[in-house]
BALUMTOR-318178 format. One line per field, with one value per residue (C-alpha): residue number from 1; residue in three letters; chain; x, y, z. Coordinates in nm, 3 decimals, always signed. Layout:
num <- (NUM	...)
residuo <- (ala	...)
cadena <- (A	...)
c1 <- (X	...)
c2 <- (Y	...)
c3 <- (Z	...)
REM end
This chain:
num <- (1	2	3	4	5	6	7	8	9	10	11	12	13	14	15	16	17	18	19	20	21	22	23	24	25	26	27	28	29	30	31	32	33	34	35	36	37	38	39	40	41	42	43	44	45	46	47	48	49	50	51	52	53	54	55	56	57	58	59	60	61	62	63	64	65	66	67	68	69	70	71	72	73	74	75	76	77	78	79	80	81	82	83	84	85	86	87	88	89	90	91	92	93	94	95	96	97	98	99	100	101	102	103	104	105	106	107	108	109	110	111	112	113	114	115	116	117	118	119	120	121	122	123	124	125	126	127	128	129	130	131	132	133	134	135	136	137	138	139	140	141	142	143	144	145	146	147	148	149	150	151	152	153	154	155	156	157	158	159	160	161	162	163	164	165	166	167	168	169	170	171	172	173	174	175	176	177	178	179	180	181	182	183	184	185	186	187	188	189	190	191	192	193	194	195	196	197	198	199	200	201	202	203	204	205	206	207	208	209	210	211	212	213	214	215	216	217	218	219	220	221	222	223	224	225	226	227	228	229	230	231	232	233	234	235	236	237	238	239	240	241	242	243	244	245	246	247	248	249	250	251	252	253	254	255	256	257	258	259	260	261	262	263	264	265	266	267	268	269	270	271	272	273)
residuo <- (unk	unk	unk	unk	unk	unk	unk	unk	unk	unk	unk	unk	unk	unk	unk	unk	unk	unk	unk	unk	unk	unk	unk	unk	unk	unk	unk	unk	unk	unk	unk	unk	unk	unk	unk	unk	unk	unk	unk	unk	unk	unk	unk	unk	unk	unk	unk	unk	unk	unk	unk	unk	unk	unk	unk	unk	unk	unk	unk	unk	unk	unk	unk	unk	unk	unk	unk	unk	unk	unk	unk	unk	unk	unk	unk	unk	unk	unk	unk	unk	unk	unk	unk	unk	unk	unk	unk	unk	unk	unk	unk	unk	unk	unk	unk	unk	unk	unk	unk	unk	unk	unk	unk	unk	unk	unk	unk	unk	unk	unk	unk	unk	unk	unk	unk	unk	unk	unk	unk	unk	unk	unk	unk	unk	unk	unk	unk	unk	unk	unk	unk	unk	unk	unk	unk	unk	unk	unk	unk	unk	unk	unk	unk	unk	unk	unk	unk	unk	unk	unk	unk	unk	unk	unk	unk	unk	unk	unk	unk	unk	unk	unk	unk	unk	unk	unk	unk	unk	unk	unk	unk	unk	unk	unk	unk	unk	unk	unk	unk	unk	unk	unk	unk	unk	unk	unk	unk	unk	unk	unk	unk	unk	unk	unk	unk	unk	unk	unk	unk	unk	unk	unk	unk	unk	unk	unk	unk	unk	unk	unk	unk	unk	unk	unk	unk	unk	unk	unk	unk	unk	unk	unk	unk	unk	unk	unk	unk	unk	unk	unk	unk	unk	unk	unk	unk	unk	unk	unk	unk	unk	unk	unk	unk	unk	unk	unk	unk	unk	unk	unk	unk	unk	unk	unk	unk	unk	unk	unk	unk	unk	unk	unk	unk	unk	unk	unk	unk	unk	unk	unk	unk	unk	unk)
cadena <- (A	A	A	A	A	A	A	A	A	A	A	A	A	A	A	A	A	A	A	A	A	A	A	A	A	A	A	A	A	A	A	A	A	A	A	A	A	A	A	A	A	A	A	A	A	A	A	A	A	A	A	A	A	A	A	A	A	A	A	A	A	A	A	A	A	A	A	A	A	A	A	A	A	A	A	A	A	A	A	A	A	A	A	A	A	A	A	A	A	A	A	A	A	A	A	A	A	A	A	A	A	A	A	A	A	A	A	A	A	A	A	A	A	A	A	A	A	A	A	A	A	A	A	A	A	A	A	A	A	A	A	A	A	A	A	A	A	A	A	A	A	A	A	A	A	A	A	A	A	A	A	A	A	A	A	A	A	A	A	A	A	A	A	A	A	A	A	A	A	A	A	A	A	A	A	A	A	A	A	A	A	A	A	A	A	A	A	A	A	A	A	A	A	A	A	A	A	A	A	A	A	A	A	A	A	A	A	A	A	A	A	A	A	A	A	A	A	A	A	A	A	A	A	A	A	A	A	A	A	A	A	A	A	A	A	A	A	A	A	A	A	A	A	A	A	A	A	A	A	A	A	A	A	A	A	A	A	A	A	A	A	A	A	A	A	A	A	A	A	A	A	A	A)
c1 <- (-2.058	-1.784	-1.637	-1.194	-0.964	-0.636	-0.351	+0.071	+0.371	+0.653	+0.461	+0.432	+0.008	-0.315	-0.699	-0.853	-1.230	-1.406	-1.596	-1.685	-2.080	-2.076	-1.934	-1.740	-1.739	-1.371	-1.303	-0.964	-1.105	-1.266	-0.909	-0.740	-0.993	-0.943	-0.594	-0.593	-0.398	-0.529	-0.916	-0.986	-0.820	-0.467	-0.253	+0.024	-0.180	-0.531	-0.621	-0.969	-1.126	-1.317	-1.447	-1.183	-1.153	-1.000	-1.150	-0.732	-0.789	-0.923	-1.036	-0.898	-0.672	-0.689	-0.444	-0.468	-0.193	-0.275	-0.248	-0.542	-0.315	-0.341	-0.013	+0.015	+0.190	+0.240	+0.427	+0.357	-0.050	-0.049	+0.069	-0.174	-0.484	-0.335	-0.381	-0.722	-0.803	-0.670	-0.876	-1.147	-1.087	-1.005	-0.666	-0.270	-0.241	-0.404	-0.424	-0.450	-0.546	-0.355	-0.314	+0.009	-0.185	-0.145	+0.019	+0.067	+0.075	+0.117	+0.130	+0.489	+0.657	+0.572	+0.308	+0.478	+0.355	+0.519	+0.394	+0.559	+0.588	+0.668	+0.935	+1.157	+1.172	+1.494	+1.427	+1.403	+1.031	+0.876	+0.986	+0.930	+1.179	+1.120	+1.395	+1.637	+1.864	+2.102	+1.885	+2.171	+2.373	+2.129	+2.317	+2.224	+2.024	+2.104	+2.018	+2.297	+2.538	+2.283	+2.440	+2.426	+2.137	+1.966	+1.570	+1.374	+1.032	+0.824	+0.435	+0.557	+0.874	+1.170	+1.504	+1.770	+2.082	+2.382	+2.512	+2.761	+2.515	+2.184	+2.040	+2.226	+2.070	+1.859	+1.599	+1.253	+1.445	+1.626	+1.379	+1.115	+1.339	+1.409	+1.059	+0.950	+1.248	+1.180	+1.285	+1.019	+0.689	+0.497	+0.751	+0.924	+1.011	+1.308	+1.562	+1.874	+2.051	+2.365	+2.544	+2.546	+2.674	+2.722	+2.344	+2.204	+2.083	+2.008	+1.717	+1.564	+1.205	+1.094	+0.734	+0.608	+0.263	+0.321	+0.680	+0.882	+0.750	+0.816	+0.901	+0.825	+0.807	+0.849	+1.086	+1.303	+1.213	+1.390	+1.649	+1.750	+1.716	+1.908	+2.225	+2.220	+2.283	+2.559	+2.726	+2.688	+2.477	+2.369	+2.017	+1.861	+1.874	+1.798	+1.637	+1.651	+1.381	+1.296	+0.988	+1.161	+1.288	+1.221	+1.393	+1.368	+1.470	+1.526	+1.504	+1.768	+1.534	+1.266	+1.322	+1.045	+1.135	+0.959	+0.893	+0.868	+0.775	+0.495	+0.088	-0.041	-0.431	-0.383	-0.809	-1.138	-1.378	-1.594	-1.606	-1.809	-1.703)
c2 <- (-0.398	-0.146	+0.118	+0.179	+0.383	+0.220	+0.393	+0.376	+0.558	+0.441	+0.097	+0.043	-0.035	+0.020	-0.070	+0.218	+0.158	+0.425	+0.278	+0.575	+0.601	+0.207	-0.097	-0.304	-0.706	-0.729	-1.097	-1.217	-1.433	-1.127	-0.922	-1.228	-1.239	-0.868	-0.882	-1.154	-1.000	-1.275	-1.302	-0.980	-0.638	-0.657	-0.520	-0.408	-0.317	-0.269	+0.106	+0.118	+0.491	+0.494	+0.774	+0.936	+0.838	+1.120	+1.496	+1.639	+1.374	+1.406	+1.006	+0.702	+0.441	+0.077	-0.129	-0.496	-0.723	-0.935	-1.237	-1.126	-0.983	-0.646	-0.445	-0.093	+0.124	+0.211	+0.489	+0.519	+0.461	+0.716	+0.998	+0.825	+0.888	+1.231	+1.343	+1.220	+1.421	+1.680	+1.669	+1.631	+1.936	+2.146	+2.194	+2.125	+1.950	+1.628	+1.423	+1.059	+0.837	+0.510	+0.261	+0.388	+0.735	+1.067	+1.130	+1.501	+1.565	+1.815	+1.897	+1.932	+2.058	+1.904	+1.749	+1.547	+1.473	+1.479	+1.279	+1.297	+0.884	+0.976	+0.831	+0.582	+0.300	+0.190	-0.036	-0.370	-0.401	-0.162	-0.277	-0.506	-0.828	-1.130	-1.090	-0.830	-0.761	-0.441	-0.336	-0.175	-0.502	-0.860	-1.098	-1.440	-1.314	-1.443	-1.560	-1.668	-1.365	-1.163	-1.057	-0.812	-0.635	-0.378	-0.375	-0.033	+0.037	+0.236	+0.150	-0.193	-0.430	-0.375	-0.561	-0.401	-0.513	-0.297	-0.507	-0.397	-0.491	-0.469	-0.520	-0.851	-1.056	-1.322	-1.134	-1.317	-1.662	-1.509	-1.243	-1.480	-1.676	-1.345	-1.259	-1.572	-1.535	-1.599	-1.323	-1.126	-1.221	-1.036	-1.146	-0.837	-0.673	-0.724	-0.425	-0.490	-0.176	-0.030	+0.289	+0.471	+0.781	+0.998	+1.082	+0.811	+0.398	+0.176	-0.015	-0.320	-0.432	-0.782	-0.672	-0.953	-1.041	-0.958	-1.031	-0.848	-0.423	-0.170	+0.082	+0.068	+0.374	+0.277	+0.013	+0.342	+0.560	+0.246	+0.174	+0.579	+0.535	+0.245	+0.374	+0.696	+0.509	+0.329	+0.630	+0.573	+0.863	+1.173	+1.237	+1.346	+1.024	+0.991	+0.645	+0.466	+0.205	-0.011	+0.211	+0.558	+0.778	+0.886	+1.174	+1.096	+1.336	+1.139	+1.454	+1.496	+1.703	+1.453	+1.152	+1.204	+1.043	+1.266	+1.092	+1.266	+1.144	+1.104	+0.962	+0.858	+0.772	+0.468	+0.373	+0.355	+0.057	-0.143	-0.491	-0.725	-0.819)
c3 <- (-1.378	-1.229	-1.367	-1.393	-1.455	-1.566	-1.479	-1.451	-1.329	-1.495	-1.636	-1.264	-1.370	-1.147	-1.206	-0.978	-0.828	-0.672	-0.364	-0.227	-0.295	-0.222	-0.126	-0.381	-0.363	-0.343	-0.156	-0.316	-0.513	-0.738	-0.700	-0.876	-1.134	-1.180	-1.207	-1.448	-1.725	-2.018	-1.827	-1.661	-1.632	-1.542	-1.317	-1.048	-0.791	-0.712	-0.569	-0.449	-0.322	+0.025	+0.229	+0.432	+0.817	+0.872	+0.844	+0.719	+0.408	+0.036	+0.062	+0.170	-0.064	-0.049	-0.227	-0.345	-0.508	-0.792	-0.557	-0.348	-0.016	+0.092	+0.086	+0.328	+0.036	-0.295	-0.422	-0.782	-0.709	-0.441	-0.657	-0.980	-0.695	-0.570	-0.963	-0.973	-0.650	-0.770	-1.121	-0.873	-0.641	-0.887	-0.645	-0.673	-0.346	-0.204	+0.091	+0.067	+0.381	+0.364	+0.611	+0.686	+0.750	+0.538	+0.235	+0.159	-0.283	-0.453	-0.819	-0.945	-1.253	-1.634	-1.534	-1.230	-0.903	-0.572	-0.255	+0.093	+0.173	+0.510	+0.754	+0.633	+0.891	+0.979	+1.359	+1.280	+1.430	+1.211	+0.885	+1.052	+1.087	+1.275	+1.513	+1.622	+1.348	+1.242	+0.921	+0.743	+0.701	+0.720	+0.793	+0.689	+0.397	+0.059	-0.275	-0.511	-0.589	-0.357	-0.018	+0.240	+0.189	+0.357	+0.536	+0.528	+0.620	+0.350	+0.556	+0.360	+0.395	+0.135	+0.128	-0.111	-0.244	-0.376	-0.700	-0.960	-1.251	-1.144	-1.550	-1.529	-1.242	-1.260	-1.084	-1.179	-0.974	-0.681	-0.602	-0.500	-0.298	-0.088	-0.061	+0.125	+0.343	+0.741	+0.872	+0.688	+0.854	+0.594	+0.297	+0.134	-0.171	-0.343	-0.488	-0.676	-0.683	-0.883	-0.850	-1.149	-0.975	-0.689	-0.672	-0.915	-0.866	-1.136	-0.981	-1.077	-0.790	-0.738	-0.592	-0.321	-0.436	-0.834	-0.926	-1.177	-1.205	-1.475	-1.111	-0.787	-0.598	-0.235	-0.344	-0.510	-0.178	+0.000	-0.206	-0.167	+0.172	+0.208	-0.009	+0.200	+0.527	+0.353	+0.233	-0.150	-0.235	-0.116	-0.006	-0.336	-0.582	-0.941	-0.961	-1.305	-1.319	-1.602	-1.643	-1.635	-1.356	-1.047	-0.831	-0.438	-0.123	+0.233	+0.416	+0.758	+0.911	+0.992	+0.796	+0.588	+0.169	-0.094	-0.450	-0.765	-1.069	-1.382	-1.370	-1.718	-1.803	-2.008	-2.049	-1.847	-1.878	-1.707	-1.545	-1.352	-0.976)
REM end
């Protein structure tokens, strides 16, 4: 038996292991058992703690999707680890390894936490795309009444559209046929976006790897990012998930996107790898 912490921002839900004193078992086949929500556990995203590589970092994050893969980033799980290293340390800032490298948290106001995502990616190779391609307007990418979207790199792949209703799409059907789209080589996430005002989105995240989420934090970082370029916001954004809100900054001076937003405890338990 293991011990977890279950955790969300926003609904967006995480088991969290703590690997550090030892190796977990975690072949795919055990994640998927994990994640089944009627058989095991349940969730989002798997976050497994590891020592740090690196001296500058509180310990390293490893993150699982429910089908097994291994995904490079996840907002709302990086700042629901940054709280727990914080608890830990006794501290209001963290630093959590990722594969991406080092997110910078800190401890923000009602109980909040904010994490610096680091550089959006905006070159079609490092979001990356399987071809050459101007990532502000896809061409050739499309889903029903889904059109000219937008590709930016958040560590993982995100493809967001700008829709006038983004409550009323069919999202569950036409976000999987985006995902598995060839000019993603490692699939992408899908966000259908709507304008709700000069420095607010109405966001809706087909996760690649888990489907429909409560909130997606590096699918809002992206989706900020990606209305920016395009002129429809400013660069501090009110995102409206289905789980709640979160308030992102894509910042001029060096292209970092910082997150805000709530961690909640839900339960801890145990169960067998």
């Amino acid at each position: 038996m293991v011990a977890f912490i279950k955790m969300h921002g926003l609904g967006n839900d995480f088991v969290v292991l703590d690997a550090r004193a030892r190796p977990l078992p975690l072949a795919p086949a055990a994640v998927r058992a994990l994640g089944d929500r009627r058989r095991g556990v349940g969730f989002d995203q798997l976050l497994v703690l590891e020592p740090a590589l690196s001296p500058d970092a509180d310990l390293f994050m490893r993150i699982y999707n429910p089908d097994g893969s291994e995904s490079g980033a996840c907002g709302n799980g990086t700042r629901c680890v940054a709280a727990l290293a914080m608890d830990e340390s006794g501290r209001d800032r963290a630093v959590i390894e990722t594969r991406r490298g080092l997110l910078h948290a800190a401890a923000a106001e009602h109980g909040r936490v904010a994490v610096d995502m680091g550089e959006a990616l905006t070159d079609w190779a490092a979001v990356p795309l399987s071809e050459a391609r101007d990532t502000l307007h896809l061409e050739g990418v499309e889903a029903g009444p889904l059109t000219d979207p937008a590709a930016v790199g958040m560590g993982n792949p995100h493809c967001v559209f700008f829709v006038a209703d983004a409550q009323g799409l069919d999202l569950e059907t036409l976000g999987p046929r985006i995902e598995t789209h060839a000019l993603f080589p490692e699939r992408t996430n899908v966000e259908v976006a709507s304008v709700s005002g000069p420095d607010r989105l109405r966001l809706r995240v087909w996760e690649r790897g888990v489907g429909i989420t409560q909130a997606c934090g590096s699918g809002a970082c992206a989706a900020a990012v990606a209305a920016t370029r395009r002129g429809l916001t400013g660069r501090r954004v009110a995102v409206d998930l289905d789980g709640g809100r979160l308030d992102i900054e894509w910042r001029e001076a060096d292209g970092h996107v910082l997150m805000t937003g709530p961690v909640a405890t839900s339960f801890v338990g145990e169960a067998s790898l």
